[in-house]
N, C-alpha and C positions, 0 to 999 in steps of 0.2 A: 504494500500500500504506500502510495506515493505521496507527500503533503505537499501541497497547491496552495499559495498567497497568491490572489491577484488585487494588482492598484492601478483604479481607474487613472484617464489623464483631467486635463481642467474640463472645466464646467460639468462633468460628470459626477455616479457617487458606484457604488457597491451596486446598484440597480444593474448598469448596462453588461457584468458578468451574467446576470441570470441562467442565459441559456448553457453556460461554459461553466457553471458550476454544476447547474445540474448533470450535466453531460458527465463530467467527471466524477461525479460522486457515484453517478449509475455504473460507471467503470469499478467501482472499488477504490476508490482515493479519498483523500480528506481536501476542501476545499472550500478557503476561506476568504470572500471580499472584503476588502478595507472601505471602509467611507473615508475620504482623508476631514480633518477639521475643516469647517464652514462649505461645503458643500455637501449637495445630497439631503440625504434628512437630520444632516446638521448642520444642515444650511442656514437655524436659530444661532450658531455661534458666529458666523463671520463676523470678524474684526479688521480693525489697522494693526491689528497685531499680532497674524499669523505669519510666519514665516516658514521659509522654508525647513530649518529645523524645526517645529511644529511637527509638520505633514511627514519627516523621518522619522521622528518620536510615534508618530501613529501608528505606522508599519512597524518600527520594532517593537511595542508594547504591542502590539498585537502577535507576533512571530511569539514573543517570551508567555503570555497571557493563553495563547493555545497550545502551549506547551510543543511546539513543534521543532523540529530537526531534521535533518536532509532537506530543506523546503526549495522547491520549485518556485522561486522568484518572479512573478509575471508581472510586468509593468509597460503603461501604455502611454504614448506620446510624451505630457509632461511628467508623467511618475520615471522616466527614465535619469532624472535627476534623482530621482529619492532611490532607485531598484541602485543605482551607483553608491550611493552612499551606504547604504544598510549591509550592500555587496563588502565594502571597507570597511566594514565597524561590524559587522556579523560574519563573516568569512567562513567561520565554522560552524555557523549553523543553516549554510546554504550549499545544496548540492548542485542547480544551474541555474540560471539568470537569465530569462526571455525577455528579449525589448521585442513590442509590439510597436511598431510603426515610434518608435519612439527618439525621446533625446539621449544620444551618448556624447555626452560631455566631454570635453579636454579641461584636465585640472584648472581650476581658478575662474572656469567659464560659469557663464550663468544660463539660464533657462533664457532668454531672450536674448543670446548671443551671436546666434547664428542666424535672427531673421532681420529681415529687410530693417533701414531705415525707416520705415513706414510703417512698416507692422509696428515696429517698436514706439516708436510716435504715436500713434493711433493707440494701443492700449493702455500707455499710461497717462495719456490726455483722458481718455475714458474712468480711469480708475479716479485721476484728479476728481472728478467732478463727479466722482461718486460718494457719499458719507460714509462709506464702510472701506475706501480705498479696495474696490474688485472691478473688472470691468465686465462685460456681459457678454453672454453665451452667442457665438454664432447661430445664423439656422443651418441646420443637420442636412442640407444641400450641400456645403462644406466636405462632409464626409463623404459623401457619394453615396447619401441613403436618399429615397424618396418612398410617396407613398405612404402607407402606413407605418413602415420601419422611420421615416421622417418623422412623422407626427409624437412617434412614441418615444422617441430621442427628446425632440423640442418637449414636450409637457414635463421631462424631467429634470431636461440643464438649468443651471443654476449659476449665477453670478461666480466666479472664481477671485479667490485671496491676490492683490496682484502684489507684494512684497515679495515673493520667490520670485519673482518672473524678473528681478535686476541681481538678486544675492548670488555670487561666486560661491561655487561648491568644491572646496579642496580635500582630495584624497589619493590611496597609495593606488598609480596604474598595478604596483606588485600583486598588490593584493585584491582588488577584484579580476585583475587579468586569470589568477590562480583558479579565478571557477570556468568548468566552462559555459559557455555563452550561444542563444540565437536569437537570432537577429532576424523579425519578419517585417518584411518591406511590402507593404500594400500598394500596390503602382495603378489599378482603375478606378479609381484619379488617384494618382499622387496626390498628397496637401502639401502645400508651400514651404510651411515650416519643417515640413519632415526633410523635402529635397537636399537639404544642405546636411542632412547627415548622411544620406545615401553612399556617397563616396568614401564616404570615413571606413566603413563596416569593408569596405573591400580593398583599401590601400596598407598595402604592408608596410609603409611607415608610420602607418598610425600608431598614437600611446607608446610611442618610442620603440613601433616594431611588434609591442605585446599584444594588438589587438588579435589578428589573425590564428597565430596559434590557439586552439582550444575554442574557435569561434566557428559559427559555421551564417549562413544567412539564408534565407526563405522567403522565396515570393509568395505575396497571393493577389491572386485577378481578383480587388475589390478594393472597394474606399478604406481608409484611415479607422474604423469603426467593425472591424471584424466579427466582433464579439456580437455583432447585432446583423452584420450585411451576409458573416456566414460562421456563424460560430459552430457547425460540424467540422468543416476546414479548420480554423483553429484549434480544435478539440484535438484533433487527429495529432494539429502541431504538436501539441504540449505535451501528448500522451508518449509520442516520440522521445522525448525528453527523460521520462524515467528511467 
């Protein structure tokens, strides 16, 4: 039996796992969503004063509070800053570490470091003039959902914490390079912010050389939102993984 963590990215909660939990629990695994702080259905606590270590602290007091070990690491778009960190700081209580369409950081980088001028402009203009400093959910066209899979995304996103989205996350390449690693790349449609990590996951100079080794990468013909556009494909991913 396999133990399964997965964490949603922004404006998301524990919700858009549904079908990839169950999936997996019907397999014989243990598997557990994270809500991170202030989104989701604790979407009551958003502050000016969640940070990025916050949203770490949630995933490892959740890792240590289910008592789990060997854990199958899954994180998705911006949880890919936090599946790096906990990777660093839990090492030994993680057996592999999937980014789902996600951010892989270069030490000192921050979640907002690889997008556009503009993107970057535009959310913290947003967050400005918001009173809880978050900026707001895209619609789930974004993702390359429509249809009903749209509508059941949008009635559940939620305003996202924007303090992570400038803080630099410093940690050892040694040490999370040491687990292995997949890397699923959603390309029907690509989303913007993911593009700029694309290349990382496949240049062997990356992480000073450490990426490649012990990593492998995986497409899938679907939007940025797997867990919801095909979460048997993903299923299959992960189940890989054990």
């Amino acid at each position: 039996m396999a133990h399964f963590v997965l964490v949603h990215g922004a404006w998301h909660g524990a919700w858009c796992w549904r079908y990839v939990t169950d999936a997996l629990i019907r397999a014989g695994h243990r598997a557990h969503a994270v809500t991170l702080t202030g989104v989701g259905e604790r979407a009551h606590l958003l502050s000016p004063d969640i940070t990025l270590q916050t949203h770490i602290q949630d995933v490892m007091h959740a890792i240590e509070h289910e008592e789990m070990h060997d854990v199958i690491l899954v994180v998705h778009s911006y949880a890919g800053m936090i599946g790096t960190a906990v990777a660093d700081r839990m090492t030994d209580r993680l057996s592999h570490l999937v980014y789902v369409d996600a951010v892989v950081p270069k030490p000192g980088e921050a979640w907002g470091g690889t997008h556009s001028r503009a993107t970057q402009e535009s959310r913290l203009k947003a967050a400005e003039a918001s009173t809880l400093y978050a900026f707001p959910p895209p619609g789930a066209s974004l993702f390359g959902l429509d249809g009903p899979q749209a509508d059941w995304v949008n009635r559940r996103q939620t305003p996202h914490p924007a303090k992570p989205y400038s803080e630099p996350l410093d940690f050892s390449i040694e040490r999370v390079a040491s687990l292995p690693r997949t890397f699923v790349s959603c390309t029907q449609p690509t989303l913007a912010t993911i593009d700029a990590i694309r290349p990382r996951v496949t240049d062997p100079r990356f992480w000073d050389g450490r990426w490649l080794p012990g990593s492998r990468v995986i497409e899938m013909a679907t939007g940025h939102d797997p867990m919801v556009s095909d979460p048997e494909g993903l299923t299959q991913i992960l189940l890989s993984c054990t």
